[in-house]
PyMOL CGO cylinders between C-alpha atoms (Angstrom):
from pymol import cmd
from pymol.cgo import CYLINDER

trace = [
    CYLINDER, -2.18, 11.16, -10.33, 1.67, 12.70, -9.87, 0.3, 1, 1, 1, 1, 1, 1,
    CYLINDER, 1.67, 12.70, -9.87, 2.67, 15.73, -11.32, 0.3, 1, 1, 1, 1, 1, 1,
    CYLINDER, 2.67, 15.73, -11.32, 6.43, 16.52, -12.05, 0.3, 1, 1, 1, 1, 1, 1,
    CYLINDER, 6.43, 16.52, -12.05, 8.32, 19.26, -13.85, 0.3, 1, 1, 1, 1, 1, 1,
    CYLINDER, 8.32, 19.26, -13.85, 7.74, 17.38, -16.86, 0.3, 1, 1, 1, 1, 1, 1,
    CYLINDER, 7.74, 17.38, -16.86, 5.75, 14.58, -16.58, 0.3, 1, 1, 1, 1, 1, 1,
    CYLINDER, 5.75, 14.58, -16.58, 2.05, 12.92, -15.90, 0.3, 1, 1, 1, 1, 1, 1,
    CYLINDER, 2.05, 12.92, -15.90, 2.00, 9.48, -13.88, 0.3, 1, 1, 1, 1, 1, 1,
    CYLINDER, 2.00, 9.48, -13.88, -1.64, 8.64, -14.21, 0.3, 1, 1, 1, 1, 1, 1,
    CYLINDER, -1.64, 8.64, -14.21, -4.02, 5.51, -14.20, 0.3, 1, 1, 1, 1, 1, 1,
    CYLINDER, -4.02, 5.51, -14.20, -4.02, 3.49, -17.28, 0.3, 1, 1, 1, 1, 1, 1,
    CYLINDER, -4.02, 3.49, -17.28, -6.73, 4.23, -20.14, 0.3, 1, 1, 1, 1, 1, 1,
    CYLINDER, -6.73, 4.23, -20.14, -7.74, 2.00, -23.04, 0.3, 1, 1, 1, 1, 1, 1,
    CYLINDER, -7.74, 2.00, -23.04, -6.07, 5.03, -25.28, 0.3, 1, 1, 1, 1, 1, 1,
    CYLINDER, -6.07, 5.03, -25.28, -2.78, 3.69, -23.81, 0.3, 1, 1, 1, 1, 1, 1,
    CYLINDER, -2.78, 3.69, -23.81, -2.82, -0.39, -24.82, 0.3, 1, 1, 1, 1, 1, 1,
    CYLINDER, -2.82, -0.39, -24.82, -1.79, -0.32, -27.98, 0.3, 1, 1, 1, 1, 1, 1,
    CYLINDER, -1.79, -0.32, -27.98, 1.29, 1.97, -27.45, 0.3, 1, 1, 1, 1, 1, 1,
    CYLINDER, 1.29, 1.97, -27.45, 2.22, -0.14, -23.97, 0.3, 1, 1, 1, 1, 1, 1,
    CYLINDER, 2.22, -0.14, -23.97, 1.60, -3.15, -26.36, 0.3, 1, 1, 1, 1, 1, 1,
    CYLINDER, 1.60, -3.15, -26.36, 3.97, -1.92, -28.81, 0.3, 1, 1, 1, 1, 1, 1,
    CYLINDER, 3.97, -1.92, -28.81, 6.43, -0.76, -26.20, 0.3, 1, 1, 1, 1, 1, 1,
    CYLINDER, 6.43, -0.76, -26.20, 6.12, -4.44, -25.42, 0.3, 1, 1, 1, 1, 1, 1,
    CYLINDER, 6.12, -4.44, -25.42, 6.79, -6.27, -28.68, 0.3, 1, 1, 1, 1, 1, 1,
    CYLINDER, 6.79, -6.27, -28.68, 10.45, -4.05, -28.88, 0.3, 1, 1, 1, 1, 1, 1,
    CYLINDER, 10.45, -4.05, -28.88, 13.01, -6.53, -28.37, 0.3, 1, 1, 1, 1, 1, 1,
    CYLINDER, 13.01, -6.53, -28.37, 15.38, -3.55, -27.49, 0.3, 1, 1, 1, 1, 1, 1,
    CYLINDER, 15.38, -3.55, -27.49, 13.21, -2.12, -24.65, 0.3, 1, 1, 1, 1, 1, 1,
    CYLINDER, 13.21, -2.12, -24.65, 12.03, -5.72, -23.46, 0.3, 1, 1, 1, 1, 1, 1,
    CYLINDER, 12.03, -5.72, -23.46, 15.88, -7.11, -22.94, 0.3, 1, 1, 1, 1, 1, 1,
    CYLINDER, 15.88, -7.11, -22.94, 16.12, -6.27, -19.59, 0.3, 1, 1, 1, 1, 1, 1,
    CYLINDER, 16.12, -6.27, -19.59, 12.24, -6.69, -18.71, 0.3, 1, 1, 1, 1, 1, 1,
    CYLINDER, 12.24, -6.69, -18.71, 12.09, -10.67, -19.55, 0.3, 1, 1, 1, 1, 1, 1,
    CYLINDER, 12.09, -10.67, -19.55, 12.07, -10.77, -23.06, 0.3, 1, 1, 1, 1, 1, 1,
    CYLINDER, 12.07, -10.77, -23.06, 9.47, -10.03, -25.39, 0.3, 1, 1, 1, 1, 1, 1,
    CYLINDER, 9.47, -10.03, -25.39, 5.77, -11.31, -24.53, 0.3, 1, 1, 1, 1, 1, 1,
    CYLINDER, 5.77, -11.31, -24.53, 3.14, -12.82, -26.27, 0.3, 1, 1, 1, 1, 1, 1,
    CYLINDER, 3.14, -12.82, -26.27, 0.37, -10.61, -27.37, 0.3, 1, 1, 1, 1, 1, 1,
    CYLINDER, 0.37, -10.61, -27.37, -1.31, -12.30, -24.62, 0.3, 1, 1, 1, 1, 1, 1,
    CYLINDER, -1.31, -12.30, -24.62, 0.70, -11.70, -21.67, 0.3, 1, 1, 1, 1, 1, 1,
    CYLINDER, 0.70, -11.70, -21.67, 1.37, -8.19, -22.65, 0.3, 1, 1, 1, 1, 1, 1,
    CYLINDER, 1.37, -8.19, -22.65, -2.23, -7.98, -22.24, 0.3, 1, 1, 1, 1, 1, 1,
    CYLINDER, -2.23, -7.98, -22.24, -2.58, -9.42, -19.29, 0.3, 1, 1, 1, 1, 1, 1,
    CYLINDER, -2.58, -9.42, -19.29, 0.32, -6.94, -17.85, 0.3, 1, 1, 1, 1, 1, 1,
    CYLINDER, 0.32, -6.94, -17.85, -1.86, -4.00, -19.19, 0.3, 1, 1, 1, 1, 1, 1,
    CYLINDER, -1.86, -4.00, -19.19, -4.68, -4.94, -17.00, 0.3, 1, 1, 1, 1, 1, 1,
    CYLINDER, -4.68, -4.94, -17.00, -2.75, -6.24, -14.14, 0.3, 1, 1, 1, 1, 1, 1,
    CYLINDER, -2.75, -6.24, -14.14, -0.99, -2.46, -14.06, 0.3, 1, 1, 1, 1, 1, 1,
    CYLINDER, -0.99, -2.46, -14.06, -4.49, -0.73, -14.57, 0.3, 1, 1, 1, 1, 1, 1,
    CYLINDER, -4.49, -0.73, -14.57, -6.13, -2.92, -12.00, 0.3, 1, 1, 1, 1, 1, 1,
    CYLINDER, -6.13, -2.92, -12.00, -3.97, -2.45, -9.51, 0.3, 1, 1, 1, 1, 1, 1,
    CYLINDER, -3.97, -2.45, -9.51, -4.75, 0.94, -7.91, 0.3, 1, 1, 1, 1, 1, 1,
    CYLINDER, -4.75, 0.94, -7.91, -8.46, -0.33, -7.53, 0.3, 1, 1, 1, 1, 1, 1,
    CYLINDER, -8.46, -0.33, -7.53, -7.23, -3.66, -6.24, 0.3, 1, 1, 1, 1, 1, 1,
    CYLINDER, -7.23, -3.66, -6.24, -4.75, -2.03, -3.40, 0.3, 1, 1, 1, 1, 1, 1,
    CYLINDER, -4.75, -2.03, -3.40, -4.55, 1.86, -3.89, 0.3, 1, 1, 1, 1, 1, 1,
    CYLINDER, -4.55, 1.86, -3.89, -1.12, 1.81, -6.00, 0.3, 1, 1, 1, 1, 1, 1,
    CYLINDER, -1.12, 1.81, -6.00, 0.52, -0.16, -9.43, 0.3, 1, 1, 1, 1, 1, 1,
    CYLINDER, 0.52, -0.16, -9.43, 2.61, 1.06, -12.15, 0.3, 1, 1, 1, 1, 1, 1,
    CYLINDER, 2.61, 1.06, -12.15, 1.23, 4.35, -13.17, 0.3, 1, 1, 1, 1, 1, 1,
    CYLINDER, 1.23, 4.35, -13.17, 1.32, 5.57, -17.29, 0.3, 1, 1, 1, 1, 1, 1,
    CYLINDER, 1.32, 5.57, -17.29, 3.48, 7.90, -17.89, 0.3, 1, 1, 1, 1, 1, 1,
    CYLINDER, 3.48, 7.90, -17.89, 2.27, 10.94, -19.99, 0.3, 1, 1, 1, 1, 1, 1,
    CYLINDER, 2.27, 10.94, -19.99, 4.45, 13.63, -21.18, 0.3, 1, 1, 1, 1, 1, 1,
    CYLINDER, 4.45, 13.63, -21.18, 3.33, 17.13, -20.34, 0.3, 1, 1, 1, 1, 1, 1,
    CYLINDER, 3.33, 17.13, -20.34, 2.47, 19.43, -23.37, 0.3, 1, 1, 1, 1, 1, 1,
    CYLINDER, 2.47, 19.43, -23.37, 1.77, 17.09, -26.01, 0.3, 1, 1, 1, 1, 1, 1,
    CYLINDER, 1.77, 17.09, -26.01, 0.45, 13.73, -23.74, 0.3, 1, 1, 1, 1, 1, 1,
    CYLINDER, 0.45, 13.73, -23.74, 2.53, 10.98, -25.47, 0.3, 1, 1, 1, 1, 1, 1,
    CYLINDER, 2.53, 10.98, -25.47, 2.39, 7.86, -23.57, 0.3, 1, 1, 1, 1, 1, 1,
    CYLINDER, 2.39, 7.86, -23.57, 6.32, 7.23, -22.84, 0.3, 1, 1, 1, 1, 1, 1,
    CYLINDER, 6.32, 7.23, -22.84, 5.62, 3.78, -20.80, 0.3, 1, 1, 1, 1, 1, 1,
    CYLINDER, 5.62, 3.78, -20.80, 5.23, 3.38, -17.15, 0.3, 1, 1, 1, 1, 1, 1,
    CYLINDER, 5.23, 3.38, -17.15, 6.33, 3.66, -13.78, 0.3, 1, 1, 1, 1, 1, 1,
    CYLINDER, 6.33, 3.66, -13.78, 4.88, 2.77, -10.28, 0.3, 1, 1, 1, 1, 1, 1,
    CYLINDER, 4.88, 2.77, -10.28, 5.18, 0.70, -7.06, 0.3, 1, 1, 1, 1, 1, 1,
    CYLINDER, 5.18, 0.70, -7.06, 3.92, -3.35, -6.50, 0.3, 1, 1, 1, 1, 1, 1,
    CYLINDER, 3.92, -3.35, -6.50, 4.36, -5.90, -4.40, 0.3, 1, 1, 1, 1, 1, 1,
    CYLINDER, 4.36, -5.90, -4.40, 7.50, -7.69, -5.15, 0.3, 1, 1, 1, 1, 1, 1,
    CYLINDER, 7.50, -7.69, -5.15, 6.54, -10.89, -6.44, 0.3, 1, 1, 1, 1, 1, 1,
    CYLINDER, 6.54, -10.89, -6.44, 6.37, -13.99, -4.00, 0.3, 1, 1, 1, 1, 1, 1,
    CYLINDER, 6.37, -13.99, -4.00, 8.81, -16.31, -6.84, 0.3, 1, 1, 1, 1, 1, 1,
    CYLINDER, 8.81, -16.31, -6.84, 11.45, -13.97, -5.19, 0.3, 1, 1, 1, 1, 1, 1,
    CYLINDER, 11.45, -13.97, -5.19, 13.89, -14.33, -2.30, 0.3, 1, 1, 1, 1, 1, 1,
    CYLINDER, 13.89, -14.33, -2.30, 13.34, -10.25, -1.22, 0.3, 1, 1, 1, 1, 1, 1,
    CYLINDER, 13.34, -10.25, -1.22, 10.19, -8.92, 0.33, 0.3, 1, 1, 1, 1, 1, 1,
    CYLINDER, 10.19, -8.92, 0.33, 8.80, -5.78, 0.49, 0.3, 1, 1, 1, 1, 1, 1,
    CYLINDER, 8.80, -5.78, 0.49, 7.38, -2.64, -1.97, 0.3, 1, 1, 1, 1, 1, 1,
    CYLINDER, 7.38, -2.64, -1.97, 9.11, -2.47, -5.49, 0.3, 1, 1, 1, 1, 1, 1,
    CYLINDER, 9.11, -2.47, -5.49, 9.55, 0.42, -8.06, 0.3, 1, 1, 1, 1, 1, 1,
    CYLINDER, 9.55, 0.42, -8.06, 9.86, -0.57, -11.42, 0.3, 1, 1, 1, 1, 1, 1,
    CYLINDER, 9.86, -0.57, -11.42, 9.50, 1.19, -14.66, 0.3, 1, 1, 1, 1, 1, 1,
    CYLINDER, 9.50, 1.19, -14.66, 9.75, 0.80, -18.79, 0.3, 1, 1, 1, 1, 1, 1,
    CYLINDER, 9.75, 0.80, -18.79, 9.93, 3.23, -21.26, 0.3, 1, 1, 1, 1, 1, 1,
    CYLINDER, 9.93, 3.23, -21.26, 9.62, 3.45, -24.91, 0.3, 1, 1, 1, 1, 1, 1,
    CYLINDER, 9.62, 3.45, -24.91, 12.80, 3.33, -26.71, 0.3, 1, 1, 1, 1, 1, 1,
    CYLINDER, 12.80, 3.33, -26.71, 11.84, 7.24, -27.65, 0.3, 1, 1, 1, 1, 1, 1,
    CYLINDER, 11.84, 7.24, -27.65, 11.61, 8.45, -24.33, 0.3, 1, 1, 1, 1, 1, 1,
    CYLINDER, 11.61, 8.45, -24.33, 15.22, 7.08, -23.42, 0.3, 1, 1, 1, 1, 1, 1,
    CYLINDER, 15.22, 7.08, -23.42, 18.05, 9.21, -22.71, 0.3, 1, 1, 1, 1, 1, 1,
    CYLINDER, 18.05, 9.21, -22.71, 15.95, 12.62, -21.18, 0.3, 1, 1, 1, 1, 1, 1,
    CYLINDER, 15.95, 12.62, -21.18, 15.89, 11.72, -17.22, 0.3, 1, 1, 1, 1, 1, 1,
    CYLINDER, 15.89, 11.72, -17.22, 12.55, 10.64, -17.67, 0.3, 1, 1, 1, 1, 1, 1,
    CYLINDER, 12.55, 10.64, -17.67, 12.73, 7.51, -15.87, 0.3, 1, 1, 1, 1, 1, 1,
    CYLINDER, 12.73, 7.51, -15.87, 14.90, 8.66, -12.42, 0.3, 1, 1, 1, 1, 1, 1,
    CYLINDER, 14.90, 8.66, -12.42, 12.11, 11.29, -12.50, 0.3, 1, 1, 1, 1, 1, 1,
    CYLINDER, 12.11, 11.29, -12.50, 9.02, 9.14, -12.67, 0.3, 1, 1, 1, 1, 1, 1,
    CYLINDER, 9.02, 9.14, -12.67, 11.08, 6.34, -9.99, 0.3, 1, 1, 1, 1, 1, 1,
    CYLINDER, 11.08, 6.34, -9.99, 11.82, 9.47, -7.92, 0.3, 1, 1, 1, 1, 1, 1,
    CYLINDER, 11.82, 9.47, -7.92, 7.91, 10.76, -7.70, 0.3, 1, 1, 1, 1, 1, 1,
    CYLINDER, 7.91, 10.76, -7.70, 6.50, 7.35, -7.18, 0.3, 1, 1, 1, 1, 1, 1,
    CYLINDER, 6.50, 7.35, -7.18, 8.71, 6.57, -4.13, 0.3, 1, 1, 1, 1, 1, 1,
    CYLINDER, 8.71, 6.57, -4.13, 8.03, 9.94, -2.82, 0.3, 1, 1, 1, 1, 1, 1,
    CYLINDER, 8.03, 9.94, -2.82, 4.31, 8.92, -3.02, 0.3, 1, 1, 1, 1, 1, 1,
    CYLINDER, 4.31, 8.92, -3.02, 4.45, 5.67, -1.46, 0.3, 1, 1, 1, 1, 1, 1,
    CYLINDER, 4.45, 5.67, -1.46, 6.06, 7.30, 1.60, 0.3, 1, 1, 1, 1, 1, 1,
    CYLINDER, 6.06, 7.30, 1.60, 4.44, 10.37, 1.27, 0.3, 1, 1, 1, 1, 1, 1,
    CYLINDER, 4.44, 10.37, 1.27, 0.79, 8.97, 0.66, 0.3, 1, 1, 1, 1, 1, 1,
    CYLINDER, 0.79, 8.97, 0.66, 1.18, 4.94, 1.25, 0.3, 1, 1, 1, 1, 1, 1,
    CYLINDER, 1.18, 4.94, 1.25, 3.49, 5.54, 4.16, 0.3, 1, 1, 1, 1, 1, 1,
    CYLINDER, 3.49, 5.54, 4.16, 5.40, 2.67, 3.32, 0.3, 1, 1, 1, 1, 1, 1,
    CYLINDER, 5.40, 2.67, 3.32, 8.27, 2.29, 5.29, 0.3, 1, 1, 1, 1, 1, 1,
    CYLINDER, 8.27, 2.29, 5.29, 10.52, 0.76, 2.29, 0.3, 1, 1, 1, 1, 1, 1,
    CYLINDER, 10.52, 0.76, 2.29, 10.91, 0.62, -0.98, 0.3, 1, 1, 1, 1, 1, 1,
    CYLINDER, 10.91, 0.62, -0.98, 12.81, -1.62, -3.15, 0.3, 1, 1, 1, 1, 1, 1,
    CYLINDER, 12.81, -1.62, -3.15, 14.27, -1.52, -6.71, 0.3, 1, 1, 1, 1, 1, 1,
    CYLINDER, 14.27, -1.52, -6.71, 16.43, -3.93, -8.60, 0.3, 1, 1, 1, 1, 1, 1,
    CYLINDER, 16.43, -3.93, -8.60, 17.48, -5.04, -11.95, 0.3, 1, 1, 1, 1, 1, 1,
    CYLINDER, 17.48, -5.04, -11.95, 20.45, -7.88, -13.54, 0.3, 1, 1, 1, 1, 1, 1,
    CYLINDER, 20.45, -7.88, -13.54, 23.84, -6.66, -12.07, 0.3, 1, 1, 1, 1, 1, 1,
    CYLINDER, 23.84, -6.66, -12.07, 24.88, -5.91, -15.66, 0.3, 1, 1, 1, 1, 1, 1,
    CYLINDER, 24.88, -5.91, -15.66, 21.82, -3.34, -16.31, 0.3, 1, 1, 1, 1, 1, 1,
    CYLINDER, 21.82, -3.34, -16.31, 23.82, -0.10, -15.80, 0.3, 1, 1, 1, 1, 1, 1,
    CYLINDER, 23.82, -0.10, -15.80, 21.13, 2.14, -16.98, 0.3, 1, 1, 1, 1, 1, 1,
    CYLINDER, 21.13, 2.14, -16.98, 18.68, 0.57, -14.59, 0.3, 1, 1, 1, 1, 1, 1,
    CYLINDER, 18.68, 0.57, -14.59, 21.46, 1.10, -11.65, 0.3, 1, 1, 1, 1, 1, 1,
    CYLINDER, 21.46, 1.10, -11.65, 22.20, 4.62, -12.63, 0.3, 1, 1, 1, 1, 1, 1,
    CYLINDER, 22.20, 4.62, -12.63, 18.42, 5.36, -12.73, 0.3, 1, 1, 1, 1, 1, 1,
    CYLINDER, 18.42, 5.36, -12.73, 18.30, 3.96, -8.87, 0.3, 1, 1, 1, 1, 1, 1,
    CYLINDER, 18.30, 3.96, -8.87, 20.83, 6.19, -7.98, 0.3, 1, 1, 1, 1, 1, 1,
    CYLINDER, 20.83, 6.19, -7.98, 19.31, 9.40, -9.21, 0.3, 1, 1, 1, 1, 1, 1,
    CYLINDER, 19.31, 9.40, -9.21, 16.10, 8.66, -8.10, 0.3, 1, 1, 1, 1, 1, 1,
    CYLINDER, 16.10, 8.66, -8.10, 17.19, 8.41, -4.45, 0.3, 1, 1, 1, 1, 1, 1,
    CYLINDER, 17.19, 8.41, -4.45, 17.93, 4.45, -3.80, 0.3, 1, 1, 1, 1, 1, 1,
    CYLINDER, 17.93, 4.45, -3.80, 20.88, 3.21, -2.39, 0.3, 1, 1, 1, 1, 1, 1,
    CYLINDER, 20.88, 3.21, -2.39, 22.55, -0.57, -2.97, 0.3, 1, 1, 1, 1, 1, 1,
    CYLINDER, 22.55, -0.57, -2.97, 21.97, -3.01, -0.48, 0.3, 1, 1, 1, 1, 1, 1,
    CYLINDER, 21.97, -3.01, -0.48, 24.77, -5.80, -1.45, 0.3, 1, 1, 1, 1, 1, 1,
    CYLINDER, 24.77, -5.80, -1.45, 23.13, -7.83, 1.84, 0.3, 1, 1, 1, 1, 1, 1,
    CYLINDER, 23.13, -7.83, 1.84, 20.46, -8.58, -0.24, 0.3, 1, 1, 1, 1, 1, 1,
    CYLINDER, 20.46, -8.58, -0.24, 21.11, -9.31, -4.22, 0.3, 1, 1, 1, 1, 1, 1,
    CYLINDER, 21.11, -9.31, -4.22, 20.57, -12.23, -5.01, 0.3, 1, 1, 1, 1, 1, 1,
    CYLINDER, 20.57, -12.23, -5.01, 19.89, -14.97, -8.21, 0.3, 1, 1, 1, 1, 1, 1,
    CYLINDER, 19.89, -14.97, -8.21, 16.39, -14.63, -10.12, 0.3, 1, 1, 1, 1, 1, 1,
    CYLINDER, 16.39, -14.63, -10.12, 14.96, -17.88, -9.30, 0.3, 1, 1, 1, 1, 1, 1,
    CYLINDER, 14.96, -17.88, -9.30, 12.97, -18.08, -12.49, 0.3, 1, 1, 1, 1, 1, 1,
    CYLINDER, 12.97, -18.08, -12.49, 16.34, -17.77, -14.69, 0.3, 1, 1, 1, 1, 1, 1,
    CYLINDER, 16.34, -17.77, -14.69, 18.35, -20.55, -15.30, 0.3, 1, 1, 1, 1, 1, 1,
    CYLINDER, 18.35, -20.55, -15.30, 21.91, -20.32, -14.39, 0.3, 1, 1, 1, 1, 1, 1,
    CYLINDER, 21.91, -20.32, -14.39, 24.49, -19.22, -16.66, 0.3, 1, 1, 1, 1, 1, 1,
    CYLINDER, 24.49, -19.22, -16.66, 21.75, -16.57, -17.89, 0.3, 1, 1, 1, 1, 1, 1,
    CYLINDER, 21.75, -16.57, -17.89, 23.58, -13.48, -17.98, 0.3, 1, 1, 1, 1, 1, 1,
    CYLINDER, 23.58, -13.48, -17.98, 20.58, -11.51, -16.11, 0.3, 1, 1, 1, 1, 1, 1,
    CYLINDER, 20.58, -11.51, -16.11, 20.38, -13.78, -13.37, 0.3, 1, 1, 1, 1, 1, 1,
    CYLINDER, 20.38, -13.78, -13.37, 22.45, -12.28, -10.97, 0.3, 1, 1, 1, 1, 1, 1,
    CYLINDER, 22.45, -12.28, -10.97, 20.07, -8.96, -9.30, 0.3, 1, 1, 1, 1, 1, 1,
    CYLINDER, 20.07, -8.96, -9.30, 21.56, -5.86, -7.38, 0.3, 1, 1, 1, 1, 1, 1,
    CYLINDER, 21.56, -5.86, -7.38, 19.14, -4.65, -4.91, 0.3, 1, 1, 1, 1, 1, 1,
    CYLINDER, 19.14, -4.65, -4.91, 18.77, -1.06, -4.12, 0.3, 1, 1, 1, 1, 1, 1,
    CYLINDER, 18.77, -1.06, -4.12, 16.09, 0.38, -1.10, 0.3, 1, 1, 1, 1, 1, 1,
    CYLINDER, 16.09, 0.38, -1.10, 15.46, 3.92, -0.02, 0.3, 1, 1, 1, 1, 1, 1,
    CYLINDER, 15.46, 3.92, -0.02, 13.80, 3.79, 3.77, 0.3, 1, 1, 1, 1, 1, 1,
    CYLINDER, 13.80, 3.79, 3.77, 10.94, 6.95, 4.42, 0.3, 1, 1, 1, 1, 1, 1,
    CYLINDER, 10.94, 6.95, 4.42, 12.40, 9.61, 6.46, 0.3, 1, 1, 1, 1, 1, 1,
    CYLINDER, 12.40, 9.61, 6.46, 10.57, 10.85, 9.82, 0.3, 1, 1, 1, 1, 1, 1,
]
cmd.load_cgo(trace, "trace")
């Protein structure tokens, strides 16, 4: 579990499938995450998030807001998938289309790389998102990672022409 001024990134509990699975079915929030899911695959992410600190000792971690514990979506470190052309740690996040717009997410992305160097001592971590996803790129920023041009590069599982295909890369190295 992280702590922050305002936030709880915790393991997953049943409590939190059906608002991660409706968090999932929002076309809105799900534009830049691969589109809306099937009931099914959204499913299988919510086990494949809460299995993964058991599995390897980190995964996306819920995100509850201190004071009144609302789930506001998620937040965490995973291996970058092996489809890709970029190796290494990646932070990713998504957050319910209520908890946009309060610094929520650059403070979960910030906590959860300070924990994978802090705890995981990993030596890198990675972030990136379609080159036209400002919000995701601003996020980056404030939560402490830094473009890395040398390394974008086109999403091998969109087709070309898609208008997300092209992906910014952004890393943050572990001081000391």
């Amino acid at each position: 579990m992280i702590q922050t001024d305002r936030l709880i990134l915790r393991p997953w509990r049943e409590a939190d499938r059906a608002p991660f699975l409706a968090m999932s079915a929002d076309p809105e929030v799900m534009v830049w995450l691969g589109g809306v899911p099937t009931l099914e695959a959204a499913n299988q992410r919510f086990e494949r998030f809460a299995g993964g600190f058991a599995q390897r000792g980190y995964s996306r971690w819920a995100i509850e807001r201190q004071g009144d514990g609302a789930f506001l979506g998620y937040c965490g470190l995973a291996p970058v998938h092996d489809s890709l052309p970029v190796r290494g740690i990646e932070a990713g996040w998504g957050l319910a289309r209520q908890a946009w717009g309060f610094g929520y997410a650059a403070e979960a992305a910030r906590a959860s790389i300070l924990d994978g160097f802090a705890r995981l001592k990993f030596a890198e971590i990675l972030a990136f998102t379609a080159d036209t996803n400002l919000r995701s790129q601003a996020v980056m920023g404030r939560a402490g990672l830094v473009r890395d041009p040398s390394r974008d590069f086109d999403h091998p599982n969109l087709p070309q022409g898609d208008p997300l295909r092209h992906h910014w890369v952004y890393a943050a190295k572990r001081q000391g």
